[in-house]
C-alpha positions as CSV (number, residue, x, y, z in Angstrom):
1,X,-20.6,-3.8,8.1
2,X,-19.8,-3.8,11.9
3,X,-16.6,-2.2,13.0
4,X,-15.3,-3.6,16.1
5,X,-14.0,-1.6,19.3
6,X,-10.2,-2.7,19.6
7,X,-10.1,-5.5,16.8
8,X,-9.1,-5.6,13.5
9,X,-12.3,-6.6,10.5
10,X,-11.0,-9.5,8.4
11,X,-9.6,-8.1,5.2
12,X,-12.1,-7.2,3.1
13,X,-11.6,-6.9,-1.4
14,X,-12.7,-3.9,-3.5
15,X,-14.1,-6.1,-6.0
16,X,-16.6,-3.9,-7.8
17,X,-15.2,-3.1,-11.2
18,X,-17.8,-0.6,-12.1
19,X,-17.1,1.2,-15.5
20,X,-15.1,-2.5,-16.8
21,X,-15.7,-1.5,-20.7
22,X,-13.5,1.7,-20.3
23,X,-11.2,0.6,-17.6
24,X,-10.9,-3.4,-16.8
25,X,-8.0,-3.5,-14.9
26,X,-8.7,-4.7,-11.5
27,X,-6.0,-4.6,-8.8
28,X,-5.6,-6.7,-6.0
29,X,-6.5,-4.2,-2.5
30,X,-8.0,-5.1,0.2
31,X,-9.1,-3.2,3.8
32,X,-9.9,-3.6,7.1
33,X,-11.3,-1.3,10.1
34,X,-11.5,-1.1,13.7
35,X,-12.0,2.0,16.3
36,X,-10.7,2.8,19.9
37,X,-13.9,5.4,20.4
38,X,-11.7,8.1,19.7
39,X,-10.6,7.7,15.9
40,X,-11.4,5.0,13.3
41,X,-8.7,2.8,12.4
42,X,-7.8,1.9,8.5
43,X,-5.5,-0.5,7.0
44,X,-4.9,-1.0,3.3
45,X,-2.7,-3.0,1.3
46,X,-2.3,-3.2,-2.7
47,X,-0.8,-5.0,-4.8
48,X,-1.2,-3.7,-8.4
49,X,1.0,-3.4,-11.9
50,X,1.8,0.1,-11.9
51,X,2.1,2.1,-8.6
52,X,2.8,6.2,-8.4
53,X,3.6,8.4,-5.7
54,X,4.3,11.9,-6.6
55,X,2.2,14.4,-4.5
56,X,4.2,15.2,-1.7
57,X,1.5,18.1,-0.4
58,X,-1.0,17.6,2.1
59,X,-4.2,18.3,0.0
60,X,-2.9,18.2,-3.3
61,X,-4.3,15.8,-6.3
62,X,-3.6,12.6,-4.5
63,X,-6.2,10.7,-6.9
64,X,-3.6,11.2,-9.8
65,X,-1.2,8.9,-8.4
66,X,-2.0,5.4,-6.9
67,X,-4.6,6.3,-4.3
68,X,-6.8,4.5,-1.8
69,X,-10.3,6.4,-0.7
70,X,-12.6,6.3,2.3
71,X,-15.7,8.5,2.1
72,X,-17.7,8.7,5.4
73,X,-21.3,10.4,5.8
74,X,-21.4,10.6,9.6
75,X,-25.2,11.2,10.0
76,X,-27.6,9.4,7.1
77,X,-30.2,11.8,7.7
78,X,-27.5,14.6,6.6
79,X,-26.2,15.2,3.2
80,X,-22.7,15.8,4.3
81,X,-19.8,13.4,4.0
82,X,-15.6,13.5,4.2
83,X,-14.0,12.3,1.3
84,X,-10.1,10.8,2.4
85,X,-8.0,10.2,0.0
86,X,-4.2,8.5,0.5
87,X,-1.2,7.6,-1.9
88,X,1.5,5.5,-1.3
89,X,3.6,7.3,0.6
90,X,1.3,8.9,3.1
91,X,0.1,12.2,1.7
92,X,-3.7,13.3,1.8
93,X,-6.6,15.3,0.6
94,X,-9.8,15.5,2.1
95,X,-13.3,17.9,2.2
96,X,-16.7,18.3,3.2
97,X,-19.2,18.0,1.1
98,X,-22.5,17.4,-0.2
99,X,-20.8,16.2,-3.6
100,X,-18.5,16.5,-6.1
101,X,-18.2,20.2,-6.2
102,X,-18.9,21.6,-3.3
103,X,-16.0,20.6,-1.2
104,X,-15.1,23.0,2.1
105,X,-11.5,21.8,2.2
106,X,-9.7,20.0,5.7
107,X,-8.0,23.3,7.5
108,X,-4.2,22.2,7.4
109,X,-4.8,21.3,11.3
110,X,-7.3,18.5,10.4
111,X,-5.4,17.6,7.7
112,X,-1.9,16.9,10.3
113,X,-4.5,14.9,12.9
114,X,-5.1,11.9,10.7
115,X,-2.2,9.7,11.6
116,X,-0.7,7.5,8.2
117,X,1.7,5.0,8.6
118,X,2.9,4.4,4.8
119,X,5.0,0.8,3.8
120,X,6.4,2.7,0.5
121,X,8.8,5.7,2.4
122,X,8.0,9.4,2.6
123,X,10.0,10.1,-1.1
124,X,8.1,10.6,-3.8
125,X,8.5,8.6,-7.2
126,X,7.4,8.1,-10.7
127,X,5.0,4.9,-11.2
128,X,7.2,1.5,-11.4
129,X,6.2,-2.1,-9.9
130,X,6.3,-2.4,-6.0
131,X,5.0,-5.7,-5.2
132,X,2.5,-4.5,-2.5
133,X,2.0,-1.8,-0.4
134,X,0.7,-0.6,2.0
135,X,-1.1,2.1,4.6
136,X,-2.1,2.2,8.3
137,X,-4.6,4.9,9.0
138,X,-6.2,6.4,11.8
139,X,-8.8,9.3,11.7
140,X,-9.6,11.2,14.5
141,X,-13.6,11.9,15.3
142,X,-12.2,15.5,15.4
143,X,-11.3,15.4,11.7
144,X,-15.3,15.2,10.6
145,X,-15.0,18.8,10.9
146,X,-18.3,20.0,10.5
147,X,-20.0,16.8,12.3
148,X,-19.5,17.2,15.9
149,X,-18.5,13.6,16.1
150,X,-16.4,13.2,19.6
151,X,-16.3,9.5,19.9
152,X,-17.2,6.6,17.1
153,X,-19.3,4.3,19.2
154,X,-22.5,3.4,19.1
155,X,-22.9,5.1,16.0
156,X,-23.8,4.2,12.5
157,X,-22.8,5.3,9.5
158,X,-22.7,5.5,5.8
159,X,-19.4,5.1,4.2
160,X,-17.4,3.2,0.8
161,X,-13.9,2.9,0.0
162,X,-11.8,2.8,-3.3
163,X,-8.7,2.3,-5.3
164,X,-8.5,4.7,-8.3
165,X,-5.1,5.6,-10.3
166,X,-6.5,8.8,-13.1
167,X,-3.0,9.4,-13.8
168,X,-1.6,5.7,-13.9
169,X,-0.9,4.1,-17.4
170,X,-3.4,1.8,-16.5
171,X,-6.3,4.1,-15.3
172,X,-8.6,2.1,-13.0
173,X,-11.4,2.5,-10.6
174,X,-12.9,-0.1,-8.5
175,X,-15.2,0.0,-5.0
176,X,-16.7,-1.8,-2.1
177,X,-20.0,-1.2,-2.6
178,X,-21.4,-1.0,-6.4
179,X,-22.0,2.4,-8.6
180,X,-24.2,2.7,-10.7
181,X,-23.3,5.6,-12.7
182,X,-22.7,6.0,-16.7
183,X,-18.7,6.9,-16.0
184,X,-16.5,7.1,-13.0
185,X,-17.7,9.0,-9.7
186,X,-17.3,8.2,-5.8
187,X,-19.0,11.6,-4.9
188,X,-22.6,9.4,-5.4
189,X,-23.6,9.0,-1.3
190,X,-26.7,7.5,-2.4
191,X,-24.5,4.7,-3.1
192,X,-22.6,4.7,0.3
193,X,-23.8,1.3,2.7
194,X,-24.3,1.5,6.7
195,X,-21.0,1.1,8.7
196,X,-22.3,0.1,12.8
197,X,-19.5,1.4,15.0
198,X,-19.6,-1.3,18.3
């Protein structure tokens, strides 16, 4: 995937239902990405049966309520990668790591950079039907932490994004690029695809 200096991707599905015996449901969510050299622009929008919202802490369990994921490996030669992770209305929780448990969490500093623009409100609320919604995102090169990333161009990448709801009464779990894993897990970077910032 190329993302473009200063223009918006078309959107782009998650249409990879992975683990479809155990969890079928597939919503409807779509992306797309741009950069301005000094962050890296994300837009989502969703449209699904069942959406929740009730972390209101920056770095708490976001992936039990109706949450959207970007996982970005900034060098391919290194086994590090940031896991972001969103619900509707705006809150996050993101690490380094090398996988699923090992995460060095975002100081509360990194956390506050990345700039979420959330169509749902700042209140929290239990899960009930909103017809779509929706998040603008944009990461600074500052919140890869441990990288020393200063600007996105010219570089490439490894990344792949999700929808996932563990705690929705529909549990689901779908990506942009394919797992291939017995049961649920985005912490598989072997499975992340090259990203070619303009």
């Amino acid at each position: 995937m190329l993302v473009r200096k200063g223009t918006p991707s078309d959107w782009i599905g998650l249409e990879n239902v992975n683990w479809k015996e155990k969890f079928p449901y597939k919503p409807q969510v779509q992306f797309r990405v741009w950069h301005d050299g000094a962050s890296f622009h994300l837009e989502y929008k969703v449209r699904e049966q069942g959406t929740r919202a009730l972390q209101t802490v920056l770095g708490g369990p976001v992936y039990e309520d109706s949450c959207v994921e970007c996982f970005i490996q900034p060098d391919p030669a290194d086994p590090h990668y940031y896991n972001f992770e969103f619900n509707p209305i705006g809150m996050m929780a993101m690490a380094c790591r090398t996988g699923r448990n090992d995460p060095e969490d975002a100081p509360q500093p990194v956390l506050e950079s990345v700039r979420i623009e959330p169509s749902a409100g700042r209140e929290s609320f239990e899960e009930k039907f909103v017809e779509e919604w929706s998040l603008k995102i944009a990461i600074p090169a500052s919140a890869l932490f441990n990288s020393g990333v200063k600007d996105f161009s010219g570089r490439s990448m490894r990344m792949n994004f999700f929808k996932c709801g563990d705690g929705l009464k529909e549990p689901h779990f779908v990506t942009w690029a394919p797992i291939d894993t017995p049961k649920p897990d985005y912490h598989r970077p072997e499975f992340f695809q090259p990203v070619d910032f303009e």
